[in-house]
N, C-alpha and C positions, 0 to 999 in steps of 0.2 A: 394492613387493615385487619389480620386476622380473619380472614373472610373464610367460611364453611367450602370444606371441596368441590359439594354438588353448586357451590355460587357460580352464576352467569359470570361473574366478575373472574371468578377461576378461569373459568371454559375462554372467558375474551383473553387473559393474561396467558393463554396456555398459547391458545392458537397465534398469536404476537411473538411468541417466544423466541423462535429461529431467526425474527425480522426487526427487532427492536435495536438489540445493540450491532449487530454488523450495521443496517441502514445509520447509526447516528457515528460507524467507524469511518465506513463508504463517505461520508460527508466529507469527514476531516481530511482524509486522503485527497479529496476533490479539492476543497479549499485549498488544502499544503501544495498542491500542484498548479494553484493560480501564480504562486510566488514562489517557484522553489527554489533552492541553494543548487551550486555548482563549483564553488570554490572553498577553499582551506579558509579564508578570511570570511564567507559569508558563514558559513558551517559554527565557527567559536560566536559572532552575534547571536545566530538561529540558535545553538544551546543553551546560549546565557538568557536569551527571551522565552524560551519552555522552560527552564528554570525559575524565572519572573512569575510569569504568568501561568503556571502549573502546579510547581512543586511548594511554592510561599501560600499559596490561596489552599492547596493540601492538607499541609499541617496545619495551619490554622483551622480549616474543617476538622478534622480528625479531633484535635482538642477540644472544639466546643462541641462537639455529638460525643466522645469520652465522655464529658463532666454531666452531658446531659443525661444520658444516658444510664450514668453511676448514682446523680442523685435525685431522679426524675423516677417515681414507681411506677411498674405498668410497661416501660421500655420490651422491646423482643427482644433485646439481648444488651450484654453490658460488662463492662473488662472493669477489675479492681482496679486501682489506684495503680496499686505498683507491677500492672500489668500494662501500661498507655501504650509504653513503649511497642507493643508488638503489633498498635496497629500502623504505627509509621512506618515498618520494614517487613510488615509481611500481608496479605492480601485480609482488607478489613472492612465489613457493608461494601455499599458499591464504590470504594475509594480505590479498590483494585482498578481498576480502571485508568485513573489516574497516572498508578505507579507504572501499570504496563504500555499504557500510550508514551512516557516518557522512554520507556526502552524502546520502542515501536520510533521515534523521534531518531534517537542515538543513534539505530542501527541506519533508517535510513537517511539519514547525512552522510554516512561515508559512504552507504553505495550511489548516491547522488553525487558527491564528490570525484568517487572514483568512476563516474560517468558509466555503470553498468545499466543505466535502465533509459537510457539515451534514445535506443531502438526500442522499435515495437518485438523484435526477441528478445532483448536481452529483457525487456520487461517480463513477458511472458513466462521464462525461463524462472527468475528471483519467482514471480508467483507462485509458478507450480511447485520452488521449492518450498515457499509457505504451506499452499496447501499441505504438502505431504508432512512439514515437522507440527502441523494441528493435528493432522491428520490420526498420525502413529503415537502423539504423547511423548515425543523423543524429550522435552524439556520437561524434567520433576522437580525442578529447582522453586521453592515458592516464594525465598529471599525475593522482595520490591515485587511478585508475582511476576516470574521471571516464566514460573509457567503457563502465564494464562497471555503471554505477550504474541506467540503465534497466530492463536485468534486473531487479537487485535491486528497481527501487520498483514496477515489474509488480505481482511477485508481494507486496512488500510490501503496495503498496494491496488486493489480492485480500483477503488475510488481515485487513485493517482490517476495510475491507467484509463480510467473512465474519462478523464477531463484531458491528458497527456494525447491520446488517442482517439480523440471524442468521434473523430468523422472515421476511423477504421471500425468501430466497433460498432455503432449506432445507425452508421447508414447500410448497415449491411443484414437488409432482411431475415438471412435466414439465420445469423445470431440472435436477432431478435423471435423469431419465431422455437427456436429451438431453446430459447431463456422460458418463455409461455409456455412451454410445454412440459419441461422437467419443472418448471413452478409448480405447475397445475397436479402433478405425480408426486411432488414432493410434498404438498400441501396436503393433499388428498389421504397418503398415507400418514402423514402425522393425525386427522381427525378421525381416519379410521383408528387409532392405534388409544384415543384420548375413547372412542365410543366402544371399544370393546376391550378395554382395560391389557390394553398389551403391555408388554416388557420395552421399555428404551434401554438399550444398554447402552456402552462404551460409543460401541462401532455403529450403531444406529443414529444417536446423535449426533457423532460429529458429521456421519453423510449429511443428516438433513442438517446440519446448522450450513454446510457449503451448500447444498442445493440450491435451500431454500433461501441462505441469507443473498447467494452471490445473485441467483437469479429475480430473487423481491427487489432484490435492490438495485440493481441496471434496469428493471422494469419500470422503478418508481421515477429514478432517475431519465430514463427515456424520455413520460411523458410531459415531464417539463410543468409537473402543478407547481401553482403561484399563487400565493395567497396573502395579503399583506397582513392580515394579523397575526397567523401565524409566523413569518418574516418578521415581524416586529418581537415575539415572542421566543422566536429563536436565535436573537441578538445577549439575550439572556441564559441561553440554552446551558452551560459550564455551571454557572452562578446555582440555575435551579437544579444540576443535577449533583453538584455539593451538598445541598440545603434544601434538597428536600424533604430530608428525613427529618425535619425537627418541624417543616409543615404538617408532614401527615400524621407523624405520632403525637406529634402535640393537639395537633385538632380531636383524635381519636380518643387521647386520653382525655381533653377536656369535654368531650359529648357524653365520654362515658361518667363522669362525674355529674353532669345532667339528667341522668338515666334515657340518653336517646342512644338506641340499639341500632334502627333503621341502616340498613346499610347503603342504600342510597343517597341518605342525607350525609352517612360519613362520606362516602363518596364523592359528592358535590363537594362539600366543605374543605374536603383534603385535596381539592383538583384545583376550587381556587385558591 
């Protein structure tokens, strides 16, 4: 929305930050663990159907926000003609995501295959080796965003785990209380850090993106909110987060051809 620094709408989008995409990664890993593979036969279905259903609906996005974006004036950003090609194979708008949860897929099929995450250690263990290759940056590869795939399987395996383990993890007080408490520390310093203009480096963000995303998110998950509109609206959830760029910037740009500035009304407009 091109929204001003000092905008409310900044400050709400900042403080979200750590909690947005691990919670919508936390999900997937929950859901993939309703149904998950165990076998060499179920493993080549389970590819071929994230294939389907990922990688065909991908490109197809990518192409129509390309052409949009190429011959639409007013766009944030926009690749030549004979430049398309680099948003399919390397990380492009939020389609990164996309490409990394398909690796985030790949990788864990075989360790589900290979029955490593069986137990509540061997689970534990594959995590804490996520955490650490987020952690340290060990992956610089950006081919399919091969770097930004740690992240993703983080908070992936968190959300397996969360549902794989639901009564180790959730009925046990003082995990839940010690999730509240580094939340509350982690959160606390990210607004101290937004109100007195401090430095986020490297090693600052990625603490609070685990802090904050691991423990936001078994907290949200905890309390078990239900809501059926948004249930209905997260039946859609993939669809709008493909295509939402050609809602908000097309709306933006058509207000601004209107001469309406208001950021509120862009707001509203580009929300529904």
């Amino acid at each position: 929305l091109k929204v001003p620094d000092n905008s409310w709408f900044r400050y709400f989008y900042y403080s979200f930050e750590y909690l947005r995409m691990p919670l919508f990664t936390v999900i997937s890993g929950f859901v993939y663990a309703m149904r998950p593979i165990s076998t060499s036969a179920e493993q080549k279905k389970f590819i071929n159907r994230k294939i389907v259903r990922l990688l065909i609906p991908f490109f197809i996005a990518v192409t129509l926000l390309c052409v949009f974006q190429a011959i639409t004036p007013g766009t944030n950003a926009k690749l030549p003609f004979d430049k398309f090609w680099r948003a399919y194979v390397f990380p492009y708008a939020q389609f990164w995501f996309v490409q990394g949860i398909f690796i985030v897929f790949i990788l864990v099929s075989f360790l589900e295959t290979g029955g490593v995450m069986k137990n509540f250690k061997g689970w534990l263990l594959v995590f804490s080796v996520s955490i650490l290759l987020f952690y340290t940056g060990l992956v610089k590869i950006t081919f399919f965003s091969l770097d930004r795939a740690p992240f993703l399987l983080m908070f992936f395996l968190l959300g397996l785990g969360m549902k794989r383990f639901y009564s180790k993890l959730f009925d046990n007080k003082m995990i839940a209380f010690c999730s509240l408490f580094v939340f509350l520390i982690g959160i606390g310093y990210q607004q101290f850090l937004y109100f007195n203009d401090g430095v986020e480096n490297h090693n600052v963000i990625s603490l609070l993106t685990i802090l904050v995303g691991s423990t936001g998110a078994f907290l949200l998950v905890m309390m078990r909110f239900y809501n059926p509109a948004l249930a209905w609206i997260g039946n859609y959830s993939y669809e709008i987060f493909l295509y939402h760029s050609f809602g908000t910037a097309g709306s933006r740009i058509f207000m601004k051809l209107l001469g309406i500035s208001n950021l509120n009304i862009y707001f509203t407009i580009c929300l529904i």
